[in-house]
C-alpha positions as CSV (number, residue, x, y, z in Angstrom):
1,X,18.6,1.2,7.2
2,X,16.5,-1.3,9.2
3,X,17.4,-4.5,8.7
4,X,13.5,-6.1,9.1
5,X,12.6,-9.1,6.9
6,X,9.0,-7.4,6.7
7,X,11.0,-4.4,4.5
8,X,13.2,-6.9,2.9
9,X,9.9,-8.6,1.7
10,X,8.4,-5.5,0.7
11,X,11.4,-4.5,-1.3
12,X,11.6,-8.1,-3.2
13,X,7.8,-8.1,-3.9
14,X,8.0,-4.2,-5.3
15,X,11.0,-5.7,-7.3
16,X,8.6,-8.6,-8.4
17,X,6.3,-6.4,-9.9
18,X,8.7,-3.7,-11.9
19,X,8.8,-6.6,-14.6
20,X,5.1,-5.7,-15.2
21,X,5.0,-2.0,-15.0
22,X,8.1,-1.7,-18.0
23,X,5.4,-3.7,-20.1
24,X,2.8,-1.2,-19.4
25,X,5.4,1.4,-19.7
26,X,6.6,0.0,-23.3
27,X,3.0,-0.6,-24.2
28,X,2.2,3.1,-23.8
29,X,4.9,4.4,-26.2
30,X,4.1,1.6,-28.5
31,X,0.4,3.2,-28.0
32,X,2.1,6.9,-29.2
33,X,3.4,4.8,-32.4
34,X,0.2,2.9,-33.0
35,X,-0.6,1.7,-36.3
36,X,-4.0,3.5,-37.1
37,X,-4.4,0.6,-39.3
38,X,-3.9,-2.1,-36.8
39,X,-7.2,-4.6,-37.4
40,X,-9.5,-4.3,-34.2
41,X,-9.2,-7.5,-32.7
42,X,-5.5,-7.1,-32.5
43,X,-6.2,-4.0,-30.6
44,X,-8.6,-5.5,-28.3
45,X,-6.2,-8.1,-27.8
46,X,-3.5,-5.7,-26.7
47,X,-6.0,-3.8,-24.8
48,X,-6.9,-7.1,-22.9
49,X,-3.4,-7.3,-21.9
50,X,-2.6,-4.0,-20.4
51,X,-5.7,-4.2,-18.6
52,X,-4.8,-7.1,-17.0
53,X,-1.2,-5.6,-16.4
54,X,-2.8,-3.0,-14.4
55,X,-5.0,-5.0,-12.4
56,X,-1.8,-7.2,-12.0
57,X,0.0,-3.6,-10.9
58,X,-2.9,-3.4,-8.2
59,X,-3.0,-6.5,-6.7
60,X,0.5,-6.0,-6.2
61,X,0.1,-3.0,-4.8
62,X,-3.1,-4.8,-2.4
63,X,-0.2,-7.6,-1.1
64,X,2.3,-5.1,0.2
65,X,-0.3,-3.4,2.2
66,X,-2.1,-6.7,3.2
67,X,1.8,-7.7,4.6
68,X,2.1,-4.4,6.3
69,X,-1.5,-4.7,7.8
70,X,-0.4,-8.5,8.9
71,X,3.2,-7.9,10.2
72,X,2.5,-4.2,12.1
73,X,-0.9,-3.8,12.7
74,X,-1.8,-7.3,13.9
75,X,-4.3,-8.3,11.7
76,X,-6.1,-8.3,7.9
77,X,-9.3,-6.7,7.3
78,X,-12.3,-9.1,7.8
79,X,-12.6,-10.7,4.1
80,X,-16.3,-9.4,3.2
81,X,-17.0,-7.8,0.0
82,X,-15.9,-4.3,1.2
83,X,-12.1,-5.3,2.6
84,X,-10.3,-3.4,-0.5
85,X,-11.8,-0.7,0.6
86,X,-11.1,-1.0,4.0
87,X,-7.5,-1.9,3.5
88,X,-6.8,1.3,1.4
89,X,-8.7,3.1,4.3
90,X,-6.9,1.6,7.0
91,X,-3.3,2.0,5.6
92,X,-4.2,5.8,4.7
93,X,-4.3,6.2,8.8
94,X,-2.2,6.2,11.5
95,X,-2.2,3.1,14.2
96,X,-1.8,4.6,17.3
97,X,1.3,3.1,19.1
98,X,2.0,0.8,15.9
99,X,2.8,2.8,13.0
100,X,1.9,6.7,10.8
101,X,-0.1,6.4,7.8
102,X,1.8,4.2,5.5
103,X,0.2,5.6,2.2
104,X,0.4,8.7,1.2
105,X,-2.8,11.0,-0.2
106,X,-1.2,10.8,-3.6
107,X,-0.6,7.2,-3.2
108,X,-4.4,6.7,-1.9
109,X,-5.8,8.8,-4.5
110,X,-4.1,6.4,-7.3
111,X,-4.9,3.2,-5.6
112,X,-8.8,4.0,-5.3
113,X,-8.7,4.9,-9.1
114,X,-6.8,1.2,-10.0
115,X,-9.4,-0.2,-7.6
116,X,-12.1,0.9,-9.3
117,X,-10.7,0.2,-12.8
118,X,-10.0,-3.2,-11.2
119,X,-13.9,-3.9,-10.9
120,X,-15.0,-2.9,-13.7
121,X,-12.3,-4.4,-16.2
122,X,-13.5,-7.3,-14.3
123,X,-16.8,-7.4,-15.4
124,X,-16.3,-6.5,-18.9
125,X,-15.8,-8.1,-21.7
126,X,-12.5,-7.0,-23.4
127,X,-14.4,-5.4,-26.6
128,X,-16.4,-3.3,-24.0
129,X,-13.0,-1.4,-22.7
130,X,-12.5,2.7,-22.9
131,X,-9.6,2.8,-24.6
132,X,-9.3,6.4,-23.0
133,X,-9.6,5.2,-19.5
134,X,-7.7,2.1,-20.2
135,X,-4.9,4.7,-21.1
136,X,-5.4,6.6,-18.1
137,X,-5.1,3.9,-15.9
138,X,-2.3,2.3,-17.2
139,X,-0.2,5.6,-16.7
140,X,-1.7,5.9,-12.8
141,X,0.0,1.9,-12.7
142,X,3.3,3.7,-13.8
143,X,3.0,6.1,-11.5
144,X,1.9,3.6,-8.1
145,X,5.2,1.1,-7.8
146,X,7.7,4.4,-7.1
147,X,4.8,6.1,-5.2
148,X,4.9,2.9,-2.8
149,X,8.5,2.9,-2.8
150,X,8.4,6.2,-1.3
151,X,5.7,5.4,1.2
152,X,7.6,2.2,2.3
153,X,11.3,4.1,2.8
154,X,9.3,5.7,5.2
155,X,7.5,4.0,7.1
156,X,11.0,1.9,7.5
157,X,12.2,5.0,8.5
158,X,9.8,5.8,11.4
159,X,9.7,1.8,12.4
160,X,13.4,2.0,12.8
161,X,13.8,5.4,14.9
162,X,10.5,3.8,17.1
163,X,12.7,0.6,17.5
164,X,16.0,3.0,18.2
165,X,13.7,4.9,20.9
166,X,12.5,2.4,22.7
167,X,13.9,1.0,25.8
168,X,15.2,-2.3,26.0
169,X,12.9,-5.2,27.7
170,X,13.8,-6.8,30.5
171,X,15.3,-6.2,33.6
172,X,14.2,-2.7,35.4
């Protein structure tokens, strides 16, 4: 395959974050074997910490494309309160001449919901989380690092048979 540091980067940094979504992975089957009787502020502790897992998950998730959007496109969103949004938006489409749309709609779709549950679970307390949605999200975070993976193979793929394509610079 390509042999660009901006893929080998990409590939360490989803390696980086597996760590944290086998956590959230083992925390969801210990959540199937949960001890009814387990005191509450042991659960809200536990509950504290997948939520942050997931948010950890995102912002992962939120570095890749902030690399990509650096490395290929030139340039970051402008840092104003809506650039989350506008990342997601901008790596959902194609740059013409640069690159196709590096996430996919299933990938989009999850990274809007992890956004979202980003905001909130950052301005609530940890005694005020859904246990429900906290569930929900936490199996979307399982689902995003191999959805990535998927969206990053290719995009190396195109960025490679772009490179193979085009002529060489210099001298005509």
């Amino acid at each position: 395959m390509h042999a660009d540091p901006l893929f080998l980067d990409l590939r360490i940094a989803l390696g980086n974050a597996e760590p944290i979504r086998t956590i959230i992975v083992d925390h969801l089957r210990a959540q199937a074997d949960r001890d009814p009787s387990l005191a509450h502020p042991q659960q809200m502790q536990l509950d504290a910490g997948l939520a942050q897992m997931i948010q950890s998950i995102y912002t992962a998730a939120e570095n890749l494309l902030l690399k990509i959007a650096a490395s290929i496109d030139g340039g970051t969103p402008a840092r104003d309160e809506t650039w989350h949004a506008a990342l997601l938006a901008r790596m959902a489409h194609d740059y013409p001449g640069r690159r196709p749309a590096v996430l996919s709609a299933q990938s989009l779709e999850v990274l809007h919901k992890l956004r979202g549950f980003r905001h909130v679970t950052r301005n609530t307390y940890a005694h005020e989380l859904n246990r429900e949605r906290l569930i929900h999200n936490a199996e979307l975070a399982v689902q995003l690092l191999p959805l990535l993976s998927t969206d990053i193979d290719a995009l190396e793929r195109y960025m490679a048979s772009a490179s193979a394509t085009d002529p060489p610079s210099g001298g005509r």
